[in-house]
N, CA, C and O atoms as a Maestro MAE file, in Angstrom:
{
 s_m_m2io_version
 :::
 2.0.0
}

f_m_ct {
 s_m_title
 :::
 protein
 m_atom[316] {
  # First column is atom index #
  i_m_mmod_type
  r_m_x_coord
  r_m_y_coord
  r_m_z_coord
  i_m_residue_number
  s_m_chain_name
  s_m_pdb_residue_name
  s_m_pdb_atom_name
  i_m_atomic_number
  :::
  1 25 6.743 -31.887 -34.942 1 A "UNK " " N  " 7
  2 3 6.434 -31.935 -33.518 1 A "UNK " " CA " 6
  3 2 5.152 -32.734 -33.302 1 A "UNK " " C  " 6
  4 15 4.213 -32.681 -34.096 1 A "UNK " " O  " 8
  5 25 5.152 -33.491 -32.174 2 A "UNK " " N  " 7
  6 3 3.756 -34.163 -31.705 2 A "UNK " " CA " 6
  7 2 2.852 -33.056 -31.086 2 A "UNK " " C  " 6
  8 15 3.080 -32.131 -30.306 2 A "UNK " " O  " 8
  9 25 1.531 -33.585 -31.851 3 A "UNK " " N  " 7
  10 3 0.316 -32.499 -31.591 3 A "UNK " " CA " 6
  11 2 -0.002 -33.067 -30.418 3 A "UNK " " C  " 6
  12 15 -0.007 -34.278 -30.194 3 A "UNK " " O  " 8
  13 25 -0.433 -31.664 -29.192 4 A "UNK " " N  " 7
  14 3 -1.061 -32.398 -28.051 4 A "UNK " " CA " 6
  15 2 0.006 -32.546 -26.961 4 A "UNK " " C  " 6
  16 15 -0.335 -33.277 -26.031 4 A "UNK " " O  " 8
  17 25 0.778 -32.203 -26.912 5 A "UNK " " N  " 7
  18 3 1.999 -32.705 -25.882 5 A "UNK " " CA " 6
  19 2 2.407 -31.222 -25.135 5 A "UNK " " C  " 6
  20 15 3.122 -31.289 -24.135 5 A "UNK " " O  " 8
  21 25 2.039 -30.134 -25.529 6 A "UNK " " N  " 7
  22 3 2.340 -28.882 -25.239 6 A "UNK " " CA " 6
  23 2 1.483 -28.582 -24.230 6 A "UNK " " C  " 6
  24 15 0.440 -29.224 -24.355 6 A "UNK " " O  " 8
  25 25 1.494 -27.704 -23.059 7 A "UNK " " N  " 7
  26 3 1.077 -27.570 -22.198 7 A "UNK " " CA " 6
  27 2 0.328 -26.288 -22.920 7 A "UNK " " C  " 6
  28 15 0.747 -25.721 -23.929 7 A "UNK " " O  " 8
  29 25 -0.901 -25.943 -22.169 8 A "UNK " " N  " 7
  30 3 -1.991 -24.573 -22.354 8 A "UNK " " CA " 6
  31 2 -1.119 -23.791 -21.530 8 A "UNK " " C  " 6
  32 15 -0.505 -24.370 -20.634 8 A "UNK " " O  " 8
  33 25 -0.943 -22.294 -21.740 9 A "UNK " " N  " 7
  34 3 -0.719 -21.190 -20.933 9 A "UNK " " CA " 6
  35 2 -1.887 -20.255 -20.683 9 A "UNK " " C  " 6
  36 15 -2.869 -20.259 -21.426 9 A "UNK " " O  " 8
  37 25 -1.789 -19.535 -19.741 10 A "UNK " " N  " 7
  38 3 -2.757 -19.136 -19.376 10 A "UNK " " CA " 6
  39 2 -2.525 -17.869 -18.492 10 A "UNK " " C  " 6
  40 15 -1.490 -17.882 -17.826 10 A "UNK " " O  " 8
  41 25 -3.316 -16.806 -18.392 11 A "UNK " " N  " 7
  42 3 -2.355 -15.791 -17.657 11 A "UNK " " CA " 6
  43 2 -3.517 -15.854 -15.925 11 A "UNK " " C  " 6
  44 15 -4.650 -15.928 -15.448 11 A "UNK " " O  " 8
  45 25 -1.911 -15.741 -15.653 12 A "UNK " " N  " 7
  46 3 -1.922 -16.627 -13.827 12 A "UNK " " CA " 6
  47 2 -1.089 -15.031 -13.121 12 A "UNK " " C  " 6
  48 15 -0.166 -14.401 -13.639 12 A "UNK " " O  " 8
  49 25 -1.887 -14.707 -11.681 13 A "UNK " " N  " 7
  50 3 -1.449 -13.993 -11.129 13 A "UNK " " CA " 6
  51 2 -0.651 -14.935 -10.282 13 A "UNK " " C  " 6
  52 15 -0.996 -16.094 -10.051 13 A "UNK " " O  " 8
  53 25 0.493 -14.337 -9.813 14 A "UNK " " N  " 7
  54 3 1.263 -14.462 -8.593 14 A "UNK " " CA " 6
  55 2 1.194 -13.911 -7.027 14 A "UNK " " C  " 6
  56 15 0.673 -12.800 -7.122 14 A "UNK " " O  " 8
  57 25 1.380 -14.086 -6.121 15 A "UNK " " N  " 7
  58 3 1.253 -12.977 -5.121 15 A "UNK " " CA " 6
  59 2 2.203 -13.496 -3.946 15 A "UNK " " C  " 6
  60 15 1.909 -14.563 -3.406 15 A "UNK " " O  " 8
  61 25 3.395 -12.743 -3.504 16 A "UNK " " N  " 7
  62 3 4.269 -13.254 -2.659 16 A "UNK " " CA " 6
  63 2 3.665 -12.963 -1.068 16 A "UNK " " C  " 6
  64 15 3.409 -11.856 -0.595 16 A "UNK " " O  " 8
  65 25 3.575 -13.787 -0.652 17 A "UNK " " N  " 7
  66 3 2.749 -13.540 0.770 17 A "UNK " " CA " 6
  67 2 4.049 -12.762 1.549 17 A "UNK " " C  " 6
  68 15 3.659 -11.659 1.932 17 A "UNK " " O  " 8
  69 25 4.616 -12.858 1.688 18 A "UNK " " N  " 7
  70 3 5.709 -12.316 2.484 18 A "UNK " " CA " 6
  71 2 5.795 -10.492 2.192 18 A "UNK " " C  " 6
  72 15 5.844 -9.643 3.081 18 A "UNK " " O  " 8
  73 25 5.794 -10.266 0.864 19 A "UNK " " N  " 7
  74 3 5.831 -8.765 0.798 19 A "UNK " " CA " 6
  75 2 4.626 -8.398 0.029 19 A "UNK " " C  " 6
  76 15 4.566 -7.183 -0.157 19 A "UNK " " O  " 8
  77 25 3.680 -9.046 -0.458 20 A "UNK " " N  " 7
  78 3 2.202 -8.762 -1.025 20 A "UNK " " CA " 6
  79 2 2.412 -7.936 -2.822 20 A "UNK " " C  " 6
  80 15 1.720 -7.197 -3.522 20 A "UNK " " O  " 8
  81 25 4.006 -8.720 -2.966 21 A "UNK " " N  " 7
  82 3 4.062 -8.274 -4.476 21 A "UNK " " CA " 6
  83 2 2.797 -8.964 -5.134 21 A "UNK " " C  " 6
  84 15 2.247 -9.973 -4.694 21 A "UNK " " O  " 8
  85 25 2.472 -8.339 -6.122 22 A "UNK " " N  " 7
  86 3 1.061 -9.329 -7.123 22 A "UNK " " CA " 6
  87 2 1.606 -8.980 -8.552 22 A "UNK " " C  " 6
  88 15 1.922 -7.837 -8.882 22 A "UNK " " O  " 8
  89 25 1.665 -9.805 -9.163 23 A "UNK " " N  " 7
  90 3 2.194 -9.709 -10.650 23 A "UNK " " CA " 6
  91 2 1.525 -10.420 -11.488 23 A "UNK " " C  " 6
  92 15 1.523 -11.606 -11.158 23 A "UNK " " O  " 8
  93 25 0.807 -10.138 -12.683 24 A "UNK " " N  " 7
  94 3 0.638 -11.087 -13.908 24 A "UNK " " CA " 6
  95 2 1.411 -12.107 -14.416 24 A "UNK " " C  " 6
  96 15 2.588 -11.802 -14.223 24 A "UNK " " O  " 8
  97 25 1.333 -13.025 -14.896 25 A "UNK " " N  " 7
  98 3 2.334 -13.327 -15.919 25 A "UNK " " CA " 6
  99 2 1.610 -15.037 -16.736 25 A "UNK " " C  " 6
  100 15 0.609 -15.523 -16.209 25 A "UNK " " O  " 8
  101 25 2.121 -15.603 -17.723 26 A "UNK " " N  " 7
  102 3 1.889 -16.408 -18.237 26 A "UNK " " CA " 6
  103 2 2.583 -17.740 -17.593 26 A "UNK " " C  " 6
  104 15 3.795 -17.754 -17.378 26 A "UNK " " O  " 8
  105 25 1.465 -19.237 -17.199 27 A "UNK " " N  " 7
  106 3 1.851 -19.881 -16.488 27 A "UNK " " CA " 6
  107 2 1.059 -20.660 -16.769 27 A "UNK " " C  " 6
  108 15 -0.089 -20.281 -16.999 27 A "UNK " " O  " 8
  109 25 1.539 -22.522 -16.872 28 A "UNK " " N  " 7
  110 3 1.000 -23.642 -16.921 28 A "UNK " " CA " 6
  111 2 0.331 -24.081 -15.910 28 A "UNK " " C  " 6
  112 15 -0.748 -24.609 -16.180 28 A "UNK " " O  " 8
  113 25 0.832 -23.990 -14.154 29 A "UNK " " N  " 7
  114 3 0.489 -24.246 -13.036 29 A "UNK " " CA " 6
  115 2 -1.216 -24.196 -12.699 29 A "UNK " " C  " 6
  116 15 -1.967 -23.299 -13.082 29 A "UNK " " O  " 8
  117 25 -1.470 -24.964 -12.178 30 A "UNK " " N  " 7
  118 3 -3.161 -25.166 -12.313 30 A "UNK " " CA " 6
  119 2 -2.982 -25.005 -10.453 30 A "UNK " " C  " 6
  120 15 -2.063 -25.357 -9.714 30 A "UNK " " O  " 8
  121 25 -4.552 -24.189 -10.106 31 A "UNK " " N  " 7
  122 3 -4.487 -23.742 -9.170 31 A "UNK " " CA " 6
  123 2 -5.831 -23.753 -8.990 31 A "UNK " " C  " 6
  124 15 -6.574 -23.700 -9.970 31 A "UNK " " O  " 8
  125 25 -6.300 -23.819 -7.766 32 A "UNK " " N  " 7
  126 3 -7.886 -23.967 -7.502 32 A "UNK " " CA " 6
  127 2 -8.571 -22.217 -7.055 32 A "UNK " " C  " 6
  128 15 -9.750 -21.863 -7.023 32 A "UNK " " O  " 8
  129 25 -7.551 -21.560 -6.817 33 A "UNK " " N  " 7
  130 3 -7.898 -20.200 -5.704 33 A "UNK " " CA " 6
  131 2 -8.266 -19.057 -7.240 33 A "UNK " " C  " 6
  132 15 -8.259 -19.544 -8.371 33 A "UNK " " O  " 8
  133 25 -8.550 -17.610 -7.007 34 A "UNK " " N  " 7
  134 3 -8.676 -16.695 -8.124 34 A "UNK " " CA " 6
  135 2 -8.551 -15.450 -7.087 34 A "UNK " " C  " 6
  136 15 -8.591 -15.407 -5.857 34 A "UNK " " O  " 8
  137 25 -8.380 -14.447 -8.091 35 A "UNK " " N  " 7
  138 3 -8.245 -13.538 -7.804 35 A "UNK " " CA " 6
  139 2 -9.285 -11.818 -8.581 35 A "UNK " " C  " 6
  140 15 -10.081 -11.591 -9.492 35 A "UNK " " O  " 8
  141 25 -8.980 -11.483 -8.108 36 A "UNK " " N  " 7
  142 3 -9.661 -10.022 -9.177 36 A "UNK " " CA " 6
  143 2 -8.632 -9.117 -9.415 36 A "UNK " " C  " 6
  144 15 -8.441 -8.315 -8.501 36 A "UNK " " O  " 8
  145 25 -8.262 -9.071 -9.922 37 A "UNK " " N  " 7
  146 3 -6.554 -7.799 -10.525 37 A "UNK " " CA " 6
  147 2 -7.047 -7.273 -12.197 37 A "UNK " " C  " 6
  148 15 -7.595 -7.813 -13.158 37 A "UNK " " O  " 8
  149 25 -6.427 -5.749 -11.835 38 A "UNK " " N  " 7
  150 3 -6.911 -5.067 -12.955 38 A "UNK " " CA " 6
  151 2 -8.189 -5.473 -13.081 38 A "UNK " " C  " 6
  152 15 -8.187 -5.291 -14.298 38 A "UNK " " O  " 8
  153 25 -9.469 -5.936 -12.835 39 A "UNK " " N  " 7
  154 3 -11.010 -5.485 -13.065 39 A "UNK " " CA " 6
  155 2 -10.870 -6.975 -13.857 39 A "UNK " " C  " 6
  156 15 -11.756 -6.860 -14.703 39 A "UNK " " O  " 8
  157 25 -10.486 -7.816 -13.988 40 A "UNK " " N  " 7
  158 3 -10.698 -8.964 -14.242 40 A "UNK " " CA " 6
  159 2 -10.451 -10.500 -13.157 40 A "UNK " " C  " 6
  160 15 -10.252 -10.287 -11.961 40 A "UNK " " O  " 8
  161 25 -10.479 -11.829 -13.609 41 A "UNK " " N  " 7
  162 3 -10.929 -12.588 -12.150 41 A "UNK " " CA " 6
  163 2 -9.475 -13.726 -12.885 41 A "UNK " " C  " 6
  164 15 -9.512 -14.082 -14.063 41 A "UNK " " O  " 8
  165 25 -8.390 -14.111 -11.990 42 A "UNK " " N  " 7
  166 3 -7.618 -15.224 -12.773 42 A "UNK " " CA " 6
  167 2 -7.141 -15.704 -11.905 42 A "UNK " " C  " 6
  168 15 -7.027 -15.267 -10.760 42 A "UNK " " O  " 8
  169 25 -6.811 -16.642 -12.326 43 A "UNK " " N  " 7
  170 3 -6.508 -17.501 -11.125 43 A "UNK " " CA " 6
  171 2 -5.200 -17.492 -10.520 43 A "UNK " " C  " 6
  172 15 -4.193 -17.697 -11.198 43 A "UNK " " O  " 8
  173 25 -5.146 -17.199 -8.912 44 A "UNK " " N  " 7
  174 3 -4.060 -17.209 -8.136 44 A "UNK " " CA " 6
  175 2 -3.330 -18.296 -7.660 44 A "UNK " " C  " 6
  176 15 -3.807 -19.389 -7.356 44 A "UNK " " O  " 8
  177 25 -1.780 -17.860 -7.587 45 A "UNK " " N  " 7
  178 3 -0.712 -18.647 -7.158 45 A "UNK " " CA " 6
  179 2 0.143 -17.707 -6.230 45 A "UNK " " C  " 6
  180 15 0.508 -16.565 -6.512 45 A "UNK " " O  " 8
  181 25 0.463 -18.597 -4.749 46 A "UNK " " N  " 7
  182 3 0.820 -17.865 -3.768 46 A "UNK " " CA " 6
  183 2 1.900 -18.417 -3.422 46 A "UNK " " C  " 6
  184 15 1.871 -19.633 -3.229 46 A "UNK " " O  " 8
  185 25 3.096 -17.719 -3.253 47 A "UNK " " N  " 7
  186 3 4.431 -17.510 -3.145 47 A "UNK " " CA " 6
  187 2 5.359 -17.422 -1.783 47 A "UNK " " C  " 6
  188 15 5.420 -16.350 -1.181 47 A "UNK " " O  " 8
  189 25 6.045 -18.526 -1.340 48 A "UNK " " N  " 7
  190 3 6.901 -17.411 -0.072 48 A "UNK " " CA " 6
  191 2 7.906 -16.570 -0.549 48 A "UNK " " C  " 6
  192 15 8.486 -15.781 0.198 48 A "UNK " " O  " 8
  193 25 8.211 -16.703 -2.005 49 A "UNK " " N  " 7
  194 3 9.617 -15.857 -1.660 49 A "UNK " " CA " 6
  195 2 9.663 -15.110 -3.360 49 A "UNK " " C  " 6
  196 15 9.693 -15.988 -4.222 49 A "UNK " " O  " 8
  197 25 9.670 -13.951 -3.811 50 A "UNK " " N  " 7
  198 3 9.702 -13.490 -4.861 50 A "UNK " " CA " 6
  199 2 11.080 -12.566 -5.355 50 A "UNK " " C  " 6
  200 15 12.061 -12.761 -4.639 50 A "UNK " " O  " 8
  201 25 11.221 -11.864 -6.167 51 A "UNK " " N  " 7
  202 3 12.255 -11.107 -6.236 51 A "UNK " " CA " 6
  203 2 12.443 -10.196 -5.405 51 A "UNK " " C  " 6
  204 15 13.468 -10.014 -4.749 51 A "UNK " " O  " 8
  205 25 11.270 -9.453 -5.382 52 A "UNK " " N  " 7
  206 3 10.937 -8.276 -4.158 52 A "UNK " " CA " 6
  207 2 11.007 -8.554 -2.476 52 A "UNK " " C  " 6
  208 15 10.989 -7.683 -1.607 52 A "UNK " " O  " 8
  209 25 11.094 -10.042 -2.278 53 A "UNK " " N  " 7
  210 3 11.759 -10.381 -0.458 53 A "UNK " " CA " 6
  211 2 12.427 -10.970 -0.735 53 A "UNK " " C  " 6
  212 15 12.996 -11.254 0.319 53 A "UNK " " O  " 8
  213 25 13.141 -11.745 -1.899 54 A "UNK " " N  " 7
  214 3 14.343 -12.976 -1.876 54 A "UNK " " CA " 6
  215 2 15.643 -12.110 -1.576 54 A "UNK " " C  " 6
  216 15 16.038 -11.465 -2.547 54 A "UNK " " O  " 8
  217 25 16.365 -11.984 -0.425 55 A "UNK " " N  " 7
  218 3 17.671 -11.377 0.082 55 A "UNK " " CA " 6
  219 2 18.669 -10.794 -0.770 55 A "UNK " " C  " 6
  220 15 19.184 -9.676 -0.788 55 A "UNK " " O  " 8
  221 25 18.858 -12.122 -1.677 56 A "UNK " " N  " 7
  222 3 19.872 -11.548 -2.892 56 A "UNK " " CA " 6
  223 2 19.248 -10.224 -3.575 56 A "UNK " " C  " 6
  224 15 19.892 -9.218 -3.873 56 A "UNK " " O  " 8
  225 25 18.020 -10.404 -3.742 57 A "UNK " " N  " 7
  226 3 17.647 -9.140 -4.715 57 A "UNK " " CA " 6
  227 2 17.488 -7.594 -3.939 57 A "UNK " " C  " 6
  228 15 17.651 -6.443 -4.343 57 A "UNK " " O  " 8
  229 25 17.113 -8.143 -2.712 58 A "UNK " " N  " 7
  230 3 16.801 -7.105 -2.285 58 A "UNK " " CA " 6
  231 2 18.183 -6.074 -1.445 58 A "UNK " " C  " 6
  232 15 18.019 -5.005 -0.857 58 A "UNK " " O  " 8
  233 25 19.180 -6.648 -1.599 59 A "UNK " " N  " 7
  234 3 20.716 -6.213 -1.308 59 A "UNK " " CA " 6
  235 2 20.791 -6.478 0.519 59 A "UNK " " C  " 6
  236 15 21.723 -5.933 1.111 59 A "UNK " " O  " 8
  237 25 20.036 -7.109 1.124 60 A "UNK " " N  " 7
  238 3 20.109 -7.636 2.269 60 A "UNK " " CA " 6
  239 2 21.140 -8.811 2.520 60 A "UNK " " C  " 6
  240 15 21.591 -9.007 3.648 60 A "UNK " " O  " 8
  241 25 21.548 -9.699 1.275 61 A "UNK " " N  " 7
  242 3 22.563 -10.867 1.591 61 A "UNK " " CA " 6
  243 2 23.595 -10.475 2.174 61 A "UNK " " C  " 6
  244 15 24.342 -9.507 2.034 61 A "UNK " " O  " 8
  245 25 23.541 -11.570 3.027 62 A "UNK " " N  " 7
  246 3 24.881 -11.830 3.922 62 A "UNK " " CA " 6
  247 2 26.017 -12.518 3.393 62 A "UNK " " C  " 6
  248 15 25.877 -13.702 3.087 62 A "UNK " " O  " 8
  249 25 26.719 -12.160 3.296 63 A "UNK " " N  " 7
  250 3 28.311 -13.355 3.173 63 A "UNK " " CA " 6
  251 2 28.533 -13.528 4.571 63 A "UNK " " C  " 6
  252 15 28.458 -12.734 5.508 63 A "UNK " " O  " 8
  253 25 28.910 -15.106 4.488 64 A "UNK " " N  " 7
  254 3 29.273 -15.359 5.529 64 A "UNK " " CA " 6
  255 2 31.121 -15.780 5.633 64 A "UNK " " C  " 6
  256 15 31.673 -16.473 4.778 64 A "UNK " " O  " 8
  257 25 31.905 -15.140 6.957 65 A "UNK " " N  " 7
  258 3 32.956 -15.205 7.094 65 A "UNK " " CA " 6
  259 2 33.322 -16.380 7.261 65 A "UNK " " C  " 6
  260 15 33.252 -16.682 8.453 65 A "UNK " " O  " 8
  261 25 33.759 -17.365 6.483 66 A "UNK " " N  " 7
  262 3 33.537 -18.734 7.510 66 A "UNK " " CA " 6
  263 2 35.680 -18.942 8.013 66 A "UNK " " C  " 6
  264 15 36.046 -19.927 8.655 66 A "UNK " " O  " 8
  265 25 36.511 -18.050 7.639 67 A "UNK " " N  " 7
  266 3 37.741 -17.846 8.127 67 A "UNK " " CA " 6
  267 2 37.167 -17.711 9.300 67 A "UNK " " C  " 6
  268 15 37.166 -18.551 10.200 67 A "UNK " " O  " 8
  269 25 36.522 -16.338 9.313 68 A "UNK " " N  " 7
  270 3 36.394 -15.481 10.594 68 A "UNK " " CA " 6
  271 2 36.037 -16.413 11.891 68 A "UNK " " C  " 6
  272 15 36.508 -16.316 13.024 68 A "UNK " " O  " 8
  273 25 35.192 -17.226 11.462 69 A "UNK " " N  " 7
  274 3 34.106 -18.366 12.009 69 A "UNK " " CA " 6
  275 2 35.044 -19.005 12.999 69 A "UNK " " C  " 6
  276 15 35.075 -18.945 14.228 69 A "UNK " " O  " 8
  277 25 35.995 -19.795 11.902 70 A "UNK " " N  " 7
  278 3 37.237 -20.907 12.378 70 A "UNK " " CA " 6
  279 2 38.108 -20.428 13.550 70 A "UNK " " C  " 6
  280 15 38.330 -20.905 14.663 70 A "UNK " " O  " 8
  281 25 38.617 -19.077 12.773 71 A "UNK " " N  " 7
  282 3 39.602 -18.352 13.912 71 A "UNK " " CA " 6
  283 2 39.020 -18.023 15.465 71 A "UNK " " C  " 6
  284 15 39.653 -17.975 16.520 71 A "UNK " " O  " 8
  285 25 37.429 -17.792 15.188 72 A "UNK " " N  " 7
  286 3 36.972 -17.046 16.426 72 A "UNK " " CA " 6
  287 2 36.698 -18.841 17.068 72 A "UNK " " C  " 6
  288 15 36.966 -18.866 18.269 72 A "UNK " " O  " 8
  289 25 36.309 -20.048 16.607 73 A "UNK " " N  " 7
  290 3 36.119 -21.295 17.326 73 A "UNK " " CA " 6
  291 2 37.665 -21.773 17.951 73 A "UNK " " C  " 6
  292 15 37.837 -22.087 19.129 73 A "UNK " " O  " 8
  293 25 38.617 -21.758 17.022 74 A "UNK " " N  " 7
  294 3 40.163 -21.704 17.508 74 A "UNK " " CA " 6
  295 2 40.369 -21.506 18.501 74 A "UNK " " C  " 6
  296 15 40.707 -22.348 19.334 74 A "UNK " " O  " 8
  297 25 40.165 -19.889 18.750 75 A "UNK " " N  " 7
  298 3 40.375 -19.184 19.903 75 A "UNK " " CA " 6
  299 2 39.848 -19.295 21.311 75 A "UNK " " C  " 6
  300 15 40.467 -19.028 22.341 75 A "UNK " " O  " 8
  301 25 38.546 -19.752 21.191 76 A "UNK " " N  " 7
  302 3 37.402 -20.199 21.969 76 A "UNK " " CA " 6
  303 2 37.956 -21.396 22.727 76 A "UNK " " C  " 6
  304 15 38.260 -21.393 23.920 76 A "UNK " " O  " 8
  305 25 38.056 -22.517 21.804 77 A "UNK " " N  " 7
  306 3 38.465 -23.444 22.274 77 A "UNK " " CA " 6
  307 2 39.762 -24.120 21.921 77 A "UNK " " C  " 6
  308 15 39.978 -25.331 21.953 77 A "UNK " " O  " 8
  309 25 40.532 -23.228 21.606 78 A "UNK " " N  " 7
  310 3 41.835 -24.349 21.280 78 A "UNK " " CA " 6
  311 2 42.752 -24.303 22.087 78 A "UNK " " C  " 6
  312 15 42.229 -23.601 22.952 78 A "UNK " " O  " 8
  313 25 43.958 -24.583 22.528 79 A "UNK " " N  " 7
  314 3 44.852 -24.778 23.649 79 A "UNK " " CA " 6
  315 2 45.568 -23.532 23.780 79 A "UNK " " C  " 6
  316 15 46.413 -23.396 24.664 79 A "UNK " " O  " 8
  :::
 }
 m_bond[315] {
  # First column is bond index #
  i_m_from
  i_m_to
  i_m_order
  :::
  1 1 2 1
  2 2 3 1
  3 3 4 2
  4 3 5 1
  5 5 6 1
  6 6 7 1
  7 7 8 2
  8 7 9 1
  9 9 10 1
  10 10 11 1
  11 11 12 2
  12 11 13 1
  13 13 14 1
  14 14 15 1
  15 15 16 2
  16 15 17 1
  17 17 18 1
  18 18 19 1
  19 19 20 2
  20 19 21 1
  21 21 22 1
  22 22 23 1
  23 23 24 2
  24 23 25 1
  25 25 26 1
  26 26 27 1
  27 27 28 2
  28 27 29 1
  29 29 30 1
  30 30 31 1
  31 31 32 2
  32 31 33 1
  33 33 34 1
  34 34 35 1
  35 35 36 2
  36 35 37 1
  37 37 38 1
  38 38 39 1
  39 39 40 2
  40 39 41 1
  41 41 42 1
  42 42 43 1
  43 43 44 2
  44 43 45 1
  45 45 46 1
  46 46 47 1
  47 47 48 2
  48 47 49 1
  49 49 50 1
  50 50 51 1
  51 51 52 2
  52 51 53 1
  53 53 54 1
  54 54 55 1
  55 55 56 2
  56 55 57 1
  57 57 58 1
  58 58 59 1
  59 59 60 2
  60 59 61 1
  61 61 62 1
  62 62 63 1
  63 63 64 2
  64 63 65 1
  65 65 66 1
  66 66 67 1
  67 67 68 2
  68 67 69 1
  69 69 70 1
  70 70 71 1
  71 71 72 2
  72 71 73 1
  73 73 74 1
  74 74 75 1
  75 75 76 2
  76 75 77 1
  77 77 78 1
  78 78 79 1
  79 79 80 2
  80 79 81 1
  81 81 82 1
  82 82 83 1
  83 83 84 2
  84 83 85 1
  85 85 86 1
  86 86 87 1
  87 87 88 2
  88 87 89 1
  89 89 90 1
  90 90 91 1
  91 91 92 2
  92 91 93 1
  93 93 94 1
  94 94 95 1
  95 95 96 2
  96 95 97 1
  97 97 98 1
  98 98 99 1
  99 99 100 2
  100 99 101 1
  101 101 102 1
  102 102 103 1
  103 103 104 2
  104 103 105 1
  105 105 106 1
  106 106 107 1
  107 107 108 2
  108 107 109 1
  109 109 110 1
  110 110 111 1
  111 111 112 2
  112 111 113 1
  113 113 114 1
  114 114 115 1
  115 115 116 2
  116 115 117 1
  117 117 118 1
  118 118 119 1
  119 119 120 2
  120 119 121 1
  121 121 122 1
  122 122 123 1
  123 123 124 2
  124 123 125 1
  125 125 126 1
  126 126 127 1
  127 127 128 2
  128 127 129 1
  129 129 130 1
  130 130 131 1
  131 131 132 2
  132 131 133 1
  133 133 134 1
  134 134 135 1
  135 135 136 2
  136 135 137 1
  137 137 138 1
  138 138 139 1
  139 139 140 2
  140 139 141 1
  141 141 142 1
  142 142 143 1
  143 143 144 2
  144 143 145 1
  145 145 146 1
  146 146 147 1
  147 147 148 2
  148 147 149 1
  149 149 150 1
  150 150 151 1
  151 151 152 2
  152 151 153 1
  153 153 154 1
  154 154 155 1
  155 155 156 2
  156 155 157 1
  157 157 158 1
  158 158 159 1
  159 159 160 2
  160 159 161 1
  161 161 162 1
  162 162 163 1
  163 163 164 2
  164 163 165 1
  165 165 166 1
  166 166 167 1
  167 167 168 2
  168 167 169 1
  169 169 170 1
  170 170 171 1
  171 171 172 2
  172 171 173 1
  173 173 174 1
  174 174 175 1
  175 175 176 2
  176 175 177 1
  177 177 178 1
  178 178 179 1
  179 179 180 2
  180 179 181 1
  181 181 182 1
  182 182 183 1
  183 183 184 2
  184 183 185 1
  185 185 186 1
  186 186 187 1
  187 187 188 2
  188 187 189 1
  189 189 190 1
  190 190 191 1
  191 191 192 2
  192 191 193 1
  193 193 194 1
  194 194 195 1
  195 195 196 2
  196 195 197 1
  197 197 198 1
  198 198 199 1
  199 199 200 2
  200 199 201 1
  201 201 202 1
  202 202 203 1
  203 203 204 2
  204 203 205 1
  205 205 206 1
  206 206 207 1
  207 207 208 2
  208 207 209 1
  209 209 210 1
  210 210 211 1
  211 211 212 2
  212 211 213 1
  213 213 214 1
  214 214 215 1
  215 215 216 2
  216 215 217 1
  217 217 218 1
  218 218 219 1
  219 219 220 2
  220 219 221 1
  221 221 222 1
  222 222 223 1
  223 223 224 2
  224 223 225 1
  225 225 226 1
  226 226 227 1
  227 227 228 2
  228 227 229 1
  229 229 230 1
  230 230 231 1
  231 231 232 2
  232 231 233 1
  233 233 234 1
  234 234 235 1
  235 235 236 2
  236 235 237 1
  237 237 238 1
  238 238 239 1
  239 239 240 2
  240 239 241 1
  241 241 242 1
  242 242 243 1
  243 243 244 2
  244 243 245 1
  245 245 246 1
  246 246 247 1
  247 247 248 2
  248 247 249 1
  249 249 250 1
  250 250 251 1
  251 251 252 2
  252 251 253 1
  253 253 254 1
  254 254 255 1
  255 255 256 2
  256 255 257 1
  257 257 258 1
  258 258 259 1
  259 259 260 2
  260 259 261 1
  261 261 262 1
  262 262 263 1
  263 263 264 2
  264 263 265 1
  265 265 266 1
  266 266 267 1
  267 267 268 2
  268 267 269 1
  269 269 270 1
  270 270 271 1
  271 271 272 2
  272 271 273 1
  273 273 274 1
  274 274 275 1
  275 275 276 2
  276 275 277 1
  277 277 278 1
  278 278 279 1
  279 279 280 2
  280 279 281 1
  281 281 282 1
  282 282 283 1
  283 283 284 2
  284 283 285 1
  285 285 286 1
  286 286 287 1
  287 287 288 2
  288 287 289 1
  289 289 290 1
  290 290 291 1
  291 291 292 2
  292 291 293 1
  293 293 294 1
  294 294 295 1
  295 295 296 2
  296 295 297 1
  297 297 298 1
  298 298 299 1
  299 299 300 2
  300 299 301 1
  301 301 302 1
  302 302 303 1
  303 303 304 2
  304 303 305 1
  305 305 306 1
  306 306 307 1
  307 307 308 2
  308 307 309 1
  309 309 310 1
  310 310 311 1
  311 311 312 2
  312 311 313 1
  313 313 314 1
  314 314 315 1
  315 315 316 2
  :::
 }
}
């Protein structure tokens, strides 16, 4: 392997603005902001959408009818 080509990791908080999840985790992403979590200072990365508000996870998804859709535009407007 070429020396030097690997990115540094570094442990990077997360924080989903939408539901104020905050999580640790290990991350290349360079970020100017910090934080204080658990009694230490690291640097923050801010989120719109995490597992904890993304729809699918949170069992809020919609399917959408798109039969239902057609039949009800049909009806609306067809002869």
């Amino acid at each position: 392997m070429k020396a030097d080509i690997h990115p540094n990791y570094r442990e990077v908080v997360f924080q989903d603005l939408s539901s104020d999840l905050v999580f640790k985790t290990r991350s290349t992403v360079q970020t100017k902001e910090t934080i204080e979590f658990e009694g230490q200072e690291y640097p923050l990365v801010k989120v719109e959408v995490s597992s904890k508000s993304h729809p699918f996870y949170t069992g809020k998804h919609k399917i959408m009818d798109t039969g239902g859709r057609v039949d009800k535009f049909k009806k609306r407007y067809g002869k």
